[in-house]
N, C-alpha and C positions, 0 to 999 in steps of 0.2 A: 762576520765570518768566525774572529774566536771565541764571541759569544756563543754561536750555535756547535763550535766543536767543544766547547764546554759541556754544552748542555747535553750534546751525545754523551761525553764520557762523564757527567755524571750520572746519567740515565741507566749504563751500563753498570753502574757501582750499583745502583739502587736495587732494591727487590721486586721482582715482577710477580705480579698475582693475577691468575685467576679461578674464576668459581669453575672450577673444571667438574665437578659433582654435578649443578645445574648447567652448566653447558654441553654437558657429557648427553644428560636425559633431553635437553631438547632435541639434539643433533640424533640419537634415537629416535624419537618422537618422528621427525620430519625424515627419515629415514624408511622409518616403517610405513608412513603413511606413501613415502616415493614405491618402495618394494610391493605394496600391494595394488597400486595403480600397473605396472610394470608388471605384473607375473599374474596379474587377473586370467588373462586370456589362455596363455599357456599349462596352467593349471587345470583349467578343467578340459582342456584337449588331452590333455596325458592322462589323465583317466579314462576318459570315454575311447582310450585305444586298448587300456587295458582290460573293457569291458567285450571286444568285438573281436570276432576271427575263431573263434570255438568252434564253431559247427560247418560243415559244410553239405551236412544232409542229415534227414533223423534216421536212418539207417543203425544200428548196430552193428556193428562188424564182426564176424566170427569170431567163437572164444580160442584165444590163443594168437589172434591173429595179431599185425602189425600195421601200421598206418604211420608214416613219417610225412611231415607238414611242412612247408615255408610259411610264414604268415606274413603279410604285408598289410599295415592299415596307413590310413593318413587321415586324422578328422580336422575339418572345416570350420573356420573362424570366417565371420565377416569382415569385411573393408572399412566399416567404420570402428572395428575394435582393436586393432593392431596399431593405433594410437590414441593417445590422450590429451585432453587440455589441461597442461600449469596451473593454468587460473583457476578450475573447477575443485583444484584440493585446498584444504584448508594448511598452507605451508605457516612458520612464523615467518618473519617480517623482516630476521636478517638472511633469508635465500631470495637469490632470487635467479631468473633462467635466461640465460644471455646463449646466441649463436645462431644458425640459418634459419630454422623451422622456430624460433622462439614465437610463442609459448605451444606448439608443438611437440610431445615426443614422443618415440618409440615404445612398445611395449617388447617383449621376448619377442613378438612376431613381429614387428615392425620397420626393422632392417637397420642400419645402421646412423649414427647420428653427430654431430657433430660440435651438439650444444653441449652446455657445459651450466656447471651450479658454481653461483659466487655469494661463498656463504662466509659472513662477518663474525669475528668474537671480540669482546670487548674486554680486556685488561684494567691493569692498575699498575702503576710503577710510585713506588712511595716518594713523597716530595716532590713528585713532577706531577701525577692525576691522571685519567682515565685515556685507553689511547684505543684505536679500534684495529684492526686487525683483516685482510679479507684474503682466501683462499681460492682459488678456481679448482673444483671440483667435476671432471668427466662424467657425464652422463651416461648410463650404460646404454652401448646397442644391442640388438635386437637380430634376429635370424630374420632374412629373407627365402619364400619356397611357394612354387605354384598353388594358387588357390587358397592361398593362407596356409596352407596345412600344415599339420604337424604329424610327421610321420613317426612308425615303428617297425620292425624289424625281428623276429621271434620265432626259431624253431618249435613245433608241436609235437609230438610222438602221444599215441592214440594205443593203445593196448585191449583187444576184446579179452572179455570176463564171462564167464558162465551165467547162466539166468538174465541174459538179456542185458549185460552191463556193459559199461564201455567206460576204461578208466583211461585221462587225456592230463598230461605233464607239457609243460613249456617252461624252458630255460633256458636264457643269455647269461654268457658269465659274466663275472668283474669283465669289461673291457676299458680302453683309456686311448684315445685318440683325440691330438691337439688338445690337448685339456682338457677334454670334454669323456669322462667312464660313464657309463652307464652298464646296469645289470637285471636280470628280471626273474620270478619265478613265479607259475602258476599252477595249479592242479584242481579238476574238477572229474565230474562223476556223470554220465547218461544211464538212464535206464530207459530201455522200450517199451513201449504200451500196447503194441497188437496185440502181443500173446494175450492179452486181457477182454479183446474186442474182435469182432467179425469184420474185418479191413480185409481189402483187394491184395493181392499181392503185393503190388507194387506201390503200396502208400504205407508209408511209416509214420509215426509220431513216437515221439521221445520226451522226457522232462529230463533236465540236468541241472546242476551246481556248477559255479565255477569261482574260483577265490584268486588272484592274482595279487602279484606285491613285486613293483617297479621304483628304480632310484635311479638320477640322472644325479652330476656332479660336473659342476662349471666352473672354473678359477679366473676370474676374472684380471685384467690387465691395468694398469693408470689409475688405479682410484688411491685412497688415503694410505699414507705409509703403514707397516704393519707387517704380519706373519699368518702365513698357513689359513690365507683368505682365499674364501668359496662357495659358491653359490648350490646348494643342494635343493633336488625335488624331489621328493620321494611320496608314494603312495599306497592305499591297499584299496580292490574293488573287487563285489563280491556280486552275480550274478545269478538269478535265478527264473530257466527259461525254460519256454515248452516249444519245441520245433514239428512240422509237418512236413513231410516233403513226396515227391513221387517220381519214379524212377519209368524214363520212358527210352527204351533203347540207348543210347550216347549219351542220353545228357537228362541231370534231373533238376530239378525246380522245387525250392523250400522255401518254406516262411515263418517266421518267429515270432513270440510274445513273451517280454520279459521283465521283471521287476530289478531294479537294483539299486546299488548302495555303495557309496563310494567315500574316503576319505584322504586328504592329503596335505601335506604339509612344504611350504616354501621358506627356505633357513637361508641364511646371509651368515656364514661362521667366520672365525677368525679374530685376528685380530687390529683393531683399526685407530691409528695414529692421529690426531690431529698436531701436526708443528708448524710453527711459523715458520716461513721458509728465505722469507727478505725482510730489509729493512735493519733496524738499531737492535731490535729482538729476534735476530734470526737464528734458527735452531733450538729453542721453545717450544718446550711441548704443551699443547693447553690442556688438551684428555687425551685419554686411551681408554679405548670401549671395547669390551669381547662377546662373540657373539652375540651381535646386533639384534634381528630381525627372526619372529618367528611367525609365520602366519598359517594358518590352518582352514582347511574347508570341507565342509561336509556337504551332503548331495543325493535324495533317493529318490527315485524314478521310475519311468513306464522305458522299455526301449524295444521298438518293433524295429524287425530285419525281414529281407526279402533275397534270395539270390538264386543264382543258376551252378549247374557241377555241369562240366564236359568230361566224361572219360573217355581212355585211350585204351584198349583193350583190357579195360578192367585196372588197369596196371600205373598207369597215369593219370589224372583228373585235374582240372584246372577250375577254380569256383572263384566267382566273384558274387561279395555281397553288399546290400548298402544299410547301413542302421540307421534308424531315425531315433535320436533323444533329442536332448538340448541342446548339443550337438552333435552334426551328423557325423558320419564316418564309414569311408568306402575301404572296404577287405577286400583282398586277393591273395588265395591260398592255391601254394602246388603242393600235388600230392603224390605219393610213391606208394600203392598201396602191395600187400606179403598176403596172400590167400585170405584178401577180407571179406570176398563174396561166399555166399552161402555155393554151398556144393551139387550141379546138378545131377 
């Protein structure tokens, strides 16, 4: 016994090392490779909402006129992507995944979890020799919501232009609830193609532009010591589509074909602590790493849409549409339309 309380408080005298440089870059390493298993799914749902809910007919709407929009999207992840297998990434050798679903986890869409990472560093204390070190590290959970989806939420306002034009803005502001801001802007352009062609009345075609730019912000709870940590999404998706649609007493029926191009980025910011927490080295810090994780994806595409409008005396309209890309994604739009019909 005063052998070994010797040997503590020499231990304590002594200098404690670590390669906190190469321990820093692995614990990145296995970090970014976690972050990009974890945020695959969600990432490209968040664009393909940013890409859907534009049109609700290829109609032009009177110059001068007004059109105010709700938009609703939610796009669709499947059941086998809203988790992943441990074992299928290539981690190092000092992590490994302990707790219920091991080696199961969560991605963004996956729901909550309860596993946790127990990840080793190895030291050095002079005249005593190499000692190990392990940490339990929280696993991030993950959203639970019908059908996988990931939804959005985005006022529209629609402004007719002279020569057949129809100029269409969407904006959320900064908002911030339970941790979670998000903010959105977009702006695109239709032009009408009858005046060009011998078309019935009641059938319209249109070609439009659309460019959007979306950012979520997540501040995550229990992971490594640190400051002003946060999990950010952010994106730009740019659209370019030709709608047909036909307008038959109450209610009209359009279909879309469209190209696009999308880009976005998932960031882990802040600042991240690793200390020893127990033991004869408690309170040792090994590294501290600042903004961690940056990962990026790009994505260009075919995306066909299909949907119905109900109006209510000209004055109300309710449209739901479905898109089909890589992933799907179901819109629902109300609308409040200000003398957008032509004049009989």
């Amino acid at each position: 016994m005063a052998a070994g309380v010797l040997l503590g408080i020499t231990a304590h005298a002594q200098v404690v090392n670590f390669d906190s440089e190469s321990i820093s870059r692995e614990f990145v390493r296995n970090f970014n490779i976690y972050s990009e298993a974890y945020s695959e799914p969600v990432m490209e749902a968040f664009s393909y909402n940013s890409l859907s809910g534009w049109n609700q007919t290829a109609r032009i709407i009177r110059p001068y006129s007004v059109r105010l929009e709700f938009v609703t999207g939610a796009t669709f992840t499947k059941d086998a992507e809203v988790t992943f297998n441990f074992n299928d990434y290539l981690f190092s050798d000092n992590i490994e995944l302990e707790g219920p679903t091991e080696p199961i986890l969560p991605t963004a869409l996956g729901g909550s979890t309860e596993n946790y990472f127990r990840y080793s560093v190895q030291g050095n204390v002079s005249l005593v020799g190499d000692f190990t070190t392990t940490q339990d590290i929280p696993a991030f959970s993950g959203v639970t919501s019908p059908f996988n989806s990931t939804p959005n939420v985005v006022p529209q306002l629609s402004l007719g232009l002279p020569g057949s034009f129809e100029l269409t803005a969407r904006f959320f502001p900064y908002y911030n609830y339970q941790g979670v801001s998000h903010n959105e802007f977009g702006i695109g352009v239709k032009h009408g193609l009858g005046q060009y062609f011998k078309m019935p009345t009641n059938l319209h075609w249109n070609v439009g532009v659309f460019y959007d730019l979306n950012q979520y912000t997540y501040r995550p709870e229990d992971f490594l010591e640190g400051e002003d940590q946060r999990i950010r999404l952010r994106g730009s998706a740019l659209l370019m589509e030709s709608l047909a649609s036909y307008d038959y007493k109450f209610v009209s029926v359009f279909g879309g074909l469209g190209f696009y191009n999308w880009t976005n980025s998932f960031d882990i910011l802040g600042t991240y602590r690793y200390v020893v927490e127990e033991g004869q080295f408690n309170g040792r810090e090994v590294f501290t790493t600042t903004d961690p994780v940056t990962l990026s994806r790009n994505k260009t595409g075919v995306k066909g849409s299909a949907g119905v409008t109900f109006r209510i005396l000209k004055v109300v309209s309710l449209s739901a549409a479905y898109h089909l890309a890589s992933r799907n994604t179901l819109t629902v739009n109300l609308s409040f339309n200000f003398a957008t019909w032509p004049k009989e």
